[in-house]
MARSE-944891 format. One record per residue (C-alpha): residue number from 1; x, z, y. Coordinates in steps of 0.25 Angstrom, whole numbers. Each point is the difference from the previous one (the first is absolute). Example, Ala and Ser with C-alpha at 12.3 -4.5 7.8 and 13.67 -1.06 7.14 Angstrom:
2
ATOM    k     xx     zz     yy
ATOM    1     49     31    -18
ATOM    2      6     -2     14
***
This chain:
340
ATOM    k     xx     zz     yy
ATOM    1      0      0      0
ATOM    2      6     -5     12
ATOM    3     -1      0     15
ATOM    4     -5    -14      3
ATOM    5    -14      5     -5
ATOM    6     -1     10     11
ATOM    7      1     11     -7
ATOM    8      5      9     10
ATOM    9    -12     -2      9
ATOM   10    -10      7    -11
ATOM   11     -3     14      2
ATOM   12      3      5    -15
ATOM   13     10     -5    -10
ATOM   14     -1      6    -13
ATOM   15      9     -5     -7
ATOM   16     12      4      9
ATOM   17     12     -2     -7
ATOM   18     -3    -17     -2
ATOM   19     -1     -4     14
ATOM   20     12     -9      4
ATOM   21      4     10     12
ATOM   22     11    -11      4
ATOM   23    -11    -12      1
ATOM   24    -11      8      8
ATOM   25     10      5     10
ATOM   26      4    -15      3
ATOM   27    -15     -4      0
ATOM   28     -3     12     10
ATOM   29     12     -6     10
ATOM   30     -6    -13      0
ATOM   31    -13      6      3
ATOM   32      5      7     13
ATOM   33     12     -9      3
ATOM   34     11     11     -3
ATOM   35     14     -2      2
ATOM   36     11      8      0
ATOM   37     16      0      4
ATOM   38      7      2    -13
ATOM   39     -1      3    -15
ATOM   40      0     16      6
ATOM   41    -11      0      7
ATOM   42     -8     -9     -8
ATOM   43      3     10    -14
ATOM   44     -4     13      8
ATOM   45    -13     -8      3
ATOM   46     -2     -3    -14
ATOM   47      1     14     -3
ATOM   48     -9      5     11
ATOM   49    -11    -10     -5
ATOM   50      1      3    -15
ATOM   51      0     17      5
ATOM   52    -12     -4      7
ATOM   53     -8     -9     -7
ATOM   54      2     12    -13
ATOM   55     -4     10     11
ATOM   56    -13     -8      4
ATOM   57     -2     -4    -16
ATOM   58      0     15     -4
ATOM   59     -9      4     12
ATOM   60    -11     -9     -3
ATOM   61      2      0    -15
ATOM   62     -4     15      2
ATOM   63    -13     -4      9
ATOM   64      0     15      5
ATOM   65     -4     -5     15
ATOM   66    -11     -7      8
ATOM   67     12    -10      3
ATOM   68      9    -10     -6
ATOM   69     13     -5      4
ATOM   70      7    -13     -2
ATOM   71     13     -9      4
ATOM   72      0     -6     13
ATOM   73      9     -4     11
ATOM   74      8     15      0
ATOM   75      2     -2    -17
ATOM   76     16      0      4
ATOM   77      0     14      9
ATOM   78      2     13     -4
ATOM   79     -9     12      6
ATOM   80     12      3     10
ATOM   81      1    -17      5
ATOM   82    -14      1      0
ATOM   83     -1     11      9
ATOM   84     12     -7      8
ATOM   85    -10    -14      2
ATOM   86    -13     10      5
ATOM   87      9      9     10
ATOM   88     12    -10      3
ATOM   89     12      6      6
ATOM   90     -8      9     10
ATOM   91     -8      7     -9
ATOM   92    -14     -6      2
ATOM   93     -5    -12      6
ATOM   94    -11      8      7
ATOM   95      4      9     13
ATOM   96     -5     13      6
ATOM   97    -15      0      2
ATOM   98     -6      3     13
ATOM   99    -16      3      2
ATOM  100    -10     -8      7
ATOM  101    -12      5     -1
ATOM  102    -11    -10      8
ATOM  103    -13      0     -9
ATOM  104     -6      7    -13
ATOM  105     -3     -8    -11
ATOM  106     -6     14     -8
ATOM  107    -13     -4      3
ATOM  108     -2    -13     -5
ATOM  109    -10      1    -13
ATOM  110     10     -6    -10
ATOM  111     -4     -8    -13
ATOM  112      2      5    -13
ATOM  113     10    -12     -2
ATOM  114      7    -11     10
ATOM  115     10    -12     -3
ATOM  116      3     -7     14
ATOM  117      5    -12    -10
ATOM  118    -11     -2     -6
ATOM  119    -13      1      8
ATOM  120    -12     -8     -3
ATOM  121     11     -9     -8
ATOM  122      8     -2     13
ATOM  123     14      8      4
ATOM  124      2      7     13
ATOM  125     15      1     -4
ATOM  126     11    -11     -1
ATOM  127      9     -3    -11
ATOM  128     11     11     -6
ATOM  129     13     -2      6
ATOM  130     13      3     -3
ATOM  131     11      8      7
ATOM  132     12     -4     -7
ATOM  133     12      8      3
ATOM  134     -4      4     16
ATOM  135     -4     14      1
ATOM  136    -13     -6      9
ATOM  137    -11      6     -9
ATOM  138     -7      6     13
ATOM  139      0    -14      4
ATOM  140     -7     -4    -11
ATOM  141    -10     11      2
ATOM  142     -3     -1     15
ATOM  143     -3    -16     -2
ATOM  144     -8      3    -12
ATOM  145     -9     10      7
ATOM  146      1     -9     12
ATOM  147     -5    -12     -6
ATOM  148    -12      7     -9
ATOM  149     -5      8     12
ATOM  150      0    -13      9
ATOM  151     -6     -8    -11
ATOM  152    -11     10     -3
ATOM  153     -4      2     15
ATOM  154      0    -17      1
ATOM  155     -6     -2    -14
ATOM  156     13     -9     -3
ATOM  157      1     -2    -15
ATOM  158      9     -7     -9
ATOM  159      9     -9      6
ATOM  160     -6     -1     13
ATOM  161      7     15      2
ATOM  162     13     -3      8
ATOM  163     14      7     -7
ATOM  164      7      9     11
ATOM  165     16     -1      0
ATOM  166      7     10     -6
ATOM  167     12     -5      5
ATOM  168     -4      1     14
ATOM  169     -2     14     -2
ATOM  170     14      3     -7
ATOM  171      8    -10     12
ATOM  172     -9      5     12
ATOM  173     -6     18      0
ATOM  174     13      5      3
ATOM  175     -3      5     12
ATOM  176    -12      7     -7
ATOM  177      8      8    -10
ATOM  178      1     -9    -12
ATOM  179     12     -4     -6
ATOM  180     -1    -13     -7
ATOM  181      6     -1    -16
ATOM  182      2     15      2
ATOM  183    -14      5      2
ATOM  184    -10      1     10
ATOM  185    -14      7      3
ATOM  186    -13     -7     -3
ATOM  187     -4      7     15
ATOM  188     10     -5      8
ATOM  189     -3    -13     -6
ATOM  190    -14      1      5
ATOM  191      5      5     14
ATOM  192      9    -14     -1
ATOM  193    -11     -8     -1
ATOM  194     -8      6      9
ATOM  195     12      0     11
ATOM  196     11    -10     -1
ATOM  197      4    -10     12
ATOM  198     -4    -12    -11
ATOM  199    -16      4      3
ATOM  200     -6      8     -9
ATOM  201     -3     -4    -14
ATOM  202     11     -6     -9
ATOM  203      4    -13     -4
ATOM  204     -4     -5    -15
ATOM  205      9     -3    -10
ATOM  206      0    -14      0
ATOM  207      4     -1     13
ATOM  208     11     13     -2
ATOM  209      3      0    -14
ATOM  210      6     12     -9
ATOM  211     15     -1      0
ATOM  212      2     15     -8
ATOM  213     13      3     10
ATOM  214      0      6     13
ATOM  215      0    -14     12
ATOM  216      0     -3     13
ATOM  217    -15      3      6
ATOM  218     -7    -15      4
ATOM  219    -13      6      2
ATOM  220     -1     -8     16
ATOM  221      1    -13    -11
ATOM  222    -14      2     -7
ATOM  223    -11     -9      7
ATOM  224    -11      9     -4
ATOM  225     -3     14     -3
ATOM  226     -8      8    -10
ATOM  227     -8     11     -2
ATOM  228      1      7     12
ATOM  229     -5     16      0
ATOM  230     -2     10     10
ATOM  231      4     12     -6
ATOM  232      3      8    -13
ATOM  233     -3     12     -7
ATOM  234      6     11    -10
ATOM  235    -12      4    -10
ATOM  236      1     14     -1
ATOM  237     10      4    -10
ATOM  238     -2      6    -15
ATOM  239    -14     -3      2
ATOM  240     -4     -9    -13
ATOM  241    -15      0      7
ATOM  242      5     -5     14
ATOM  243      8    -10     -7
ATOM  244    -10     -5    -10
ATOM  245     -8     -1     14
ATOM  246     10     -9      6
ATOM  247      4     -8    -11
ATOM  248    -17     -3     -2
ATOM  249      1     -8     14
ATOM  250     13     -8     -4
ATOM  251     16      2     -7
ATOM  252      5     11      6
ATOM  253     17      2      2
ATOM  254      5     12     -7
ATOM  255     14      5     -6
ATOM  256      4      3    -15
ATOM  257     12      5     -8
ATOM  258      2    -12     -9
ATOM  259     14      4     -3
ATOM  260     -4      5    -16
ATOM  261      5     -9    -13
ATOM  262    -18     -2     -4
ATOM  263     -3     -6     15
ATOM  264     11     -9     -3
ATOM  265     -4     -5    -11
ATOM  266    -16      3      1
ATOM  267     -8    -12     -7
ATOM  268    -13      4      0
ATOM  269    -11     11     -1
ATOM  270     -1     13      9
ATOM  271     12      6      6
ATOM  272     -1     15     -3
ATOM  273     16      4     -2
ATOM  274      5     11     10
ATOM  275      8    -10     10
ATOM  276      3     10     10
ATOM  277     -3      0     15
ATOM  278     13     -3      8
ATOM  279     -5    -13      6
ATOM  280      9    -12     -2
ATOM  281     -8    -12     -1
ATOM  282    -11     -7      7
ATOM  283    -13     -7     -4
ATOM  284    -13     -3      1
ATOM  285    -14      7     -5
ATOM  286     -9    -11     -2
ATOM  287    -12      7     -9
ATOM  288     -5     10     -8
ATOM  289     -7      3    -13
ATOM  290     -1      6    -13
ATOM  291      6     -6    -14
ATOM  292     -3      7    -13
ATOM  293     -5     13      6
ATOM  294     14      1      9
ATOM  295     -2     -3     16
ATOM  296     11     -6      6
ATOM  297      5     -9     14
ATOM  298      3    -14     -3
ATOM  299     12     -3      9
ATOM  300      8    -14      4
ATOM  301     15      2     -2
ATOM  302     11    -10      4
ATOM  303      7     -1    -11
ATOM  304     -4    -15     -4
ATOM  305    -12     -3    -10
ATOM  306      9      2    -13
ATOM  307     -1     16      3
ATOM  308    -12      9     -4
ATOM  309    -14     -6     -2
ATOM  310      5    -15      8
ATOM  311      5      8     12
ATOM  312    -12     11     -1
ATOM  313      1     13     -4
ATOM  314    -11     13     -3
ATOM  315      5     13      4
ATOM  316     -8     11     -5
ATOM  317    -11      6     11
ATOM  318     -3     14     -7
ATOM  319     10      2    -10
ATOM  320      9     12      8
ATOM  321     13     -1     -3
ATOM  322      6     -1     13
ATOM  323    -11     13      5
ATOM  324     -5     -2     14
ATOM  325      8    -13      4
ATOM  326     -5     -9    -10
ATOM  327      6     -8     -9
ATOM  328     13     -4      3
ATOM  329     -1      6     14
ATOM  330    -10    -12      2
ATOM  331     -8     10      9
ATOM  332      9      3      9
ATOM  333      3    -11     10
ATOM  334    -12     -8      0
ATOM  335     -2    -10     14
ATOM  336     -7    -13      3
ATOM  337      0     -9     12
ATOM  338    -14     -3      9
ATOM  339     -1    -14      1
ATOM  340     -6     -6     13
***
């Protein structure tokens, strides 16, 4: 039994000892395109695959969880690279949160269940994107709540939602507090867009395209601008009910440890691991609901489609392993902007 069959993308492998370790590992280079400098590197990557591919074989094999676990772009990472690529050489790609407290959403009668990418068959959010190697996950965040909120407000659907520019973001908030590849605040994204010399708004992707590396700002260059919004607000902070509240009125930003060896190779399934609460990543809640008895958030990453459920993950609502702030902190550093 060999690699060419895709072997290592199945969940379970019973019969361990037959796979062809050496075949699946060049097959899962060619999937994600990796190369490495010398016969050194590309043996210690062998040996971190087969480690972690055993590790995620054992784990479901056992099925003692609400989640599964699977290969995917980080296959060749021990847990200490991995926390390297979510932190970078900073120690986070998020900053130091500030409060902003312009509106309660604590009154709002929330559903039972919300999904902003599926309504009526039509999506509020735009497609999962992927960071690469710049520590801009705030970015990501603050255009993905940006882009919702403005399309909710609108009713844009589909395609007709524009895609913001992350990388107007990373080149351009400076002078608002972020720091490009090395971290950044969903907020002082927001106070960027609602401030900058450009006009407010930003420009979209296709017209200032992601580079994953800190550039030269060339925002004066874009011919139009999107999804202007006149302020932004905190939700009120290890509040499950409060943000439940937000999120039933569009994707709400919010901050999570993601650092742990199960969120790097989550697959599917609700997330119910203790993953701690020292925030190191942003993303976006876009939903919530309930799956075999366990409620959960469904959140957007920007880790590419190949991680989690195609970009997606459900982190348990109720489940109580990180007490008052939520599962992996994910109640503590909730915002979202106010679109004009």
């Amino acid at each position: 039994m060999g690699g060419k069959d895709g072997i290592w993308k199945q969940e379970i492998i019973p019969d361990w000892s037959s796979v062809n370790k050496t075949e699946a590992f060049q097959e899962w280079k060619v999937e994600f395109n990796k190369q490495y400098d010398d016969l050194t590197a590309d043996t210690h990557a062998f040996i971190t695959f087969v480690s972690n591919w055993k590790f995620i074989n054992e784990f479901n094999t056992a099925g003692n969880e609400t989640f599964t676990l699977l290969l995917n772009q980080f296959g060749d990472l021990t847990e200490d690279e991995f926390k390297l690529y979510v932190h970078g050489h900073t120690g986070s790609c998020l900053g130091a949160h500030r409060q902003n407290w312009i509106e309660s959403s604590s009154k709002v009668d929330a559903p039972p269940s919300i999904d902003w990418t599926s309504v009526n068959g039509s999506s509020y959010v735009t497609n999962v994107k992927n960071q690469g190697q710049c520590g801009s996950c705030w970015a990501f965040s603050a255009t993905g709540s940006l882009e919702a909120r403005y399309a909710i407000k609108h009713q844009l659907t589909g395609d007709s939602i524009t895609t913001l520019s992350e990388q107007e973001l990373v080149d351009c908030s400076g002078a608002y507090g972020n720091m490009g590849c090395q971290g950044g605040l969903m907020d002082d994204a927001f106070k960027y867009v609602m401030n900058n010399t450009a006009g407010p708004g930003l420009c979209s992707e296709k017209e200032y395209p992601y580079t994953g590396k800190d550039g030269t700002c060339q925002a004066s260059k874009c011919t139009t601008r999107y999804d202007a919004i006149s302020n932004y607000t905190d939700v009120m902070v290890d509040s499950s009910t409060s943000l439940q509240a937000a999120v039933a009125m569009g994707p709400v930003s919010i901050a999570i440890e993601a650092d742990t060896m199960m969120f790097q190779f989550y697959h599917g399934g609700v997330f119910t691991r203790n993953c701690g609460t020292k925030l190191d990543h942003g993303v976006l809640v876009v939903g919530y609901g309930e799956e075999s008895g366990e409620k959960y958030w469904k959140v957007k990453n920007s880790w590419g489609g190949s991680w989690g459920m195609k970009g997606y993950i459900n982190i348990c609502r109720e489940c109580g392993k990180n007490g008052k702030h939520g599962q992996c902190g994910i109640l503590m550093d909730p915002s979202y902007p106010i679109p004009k």
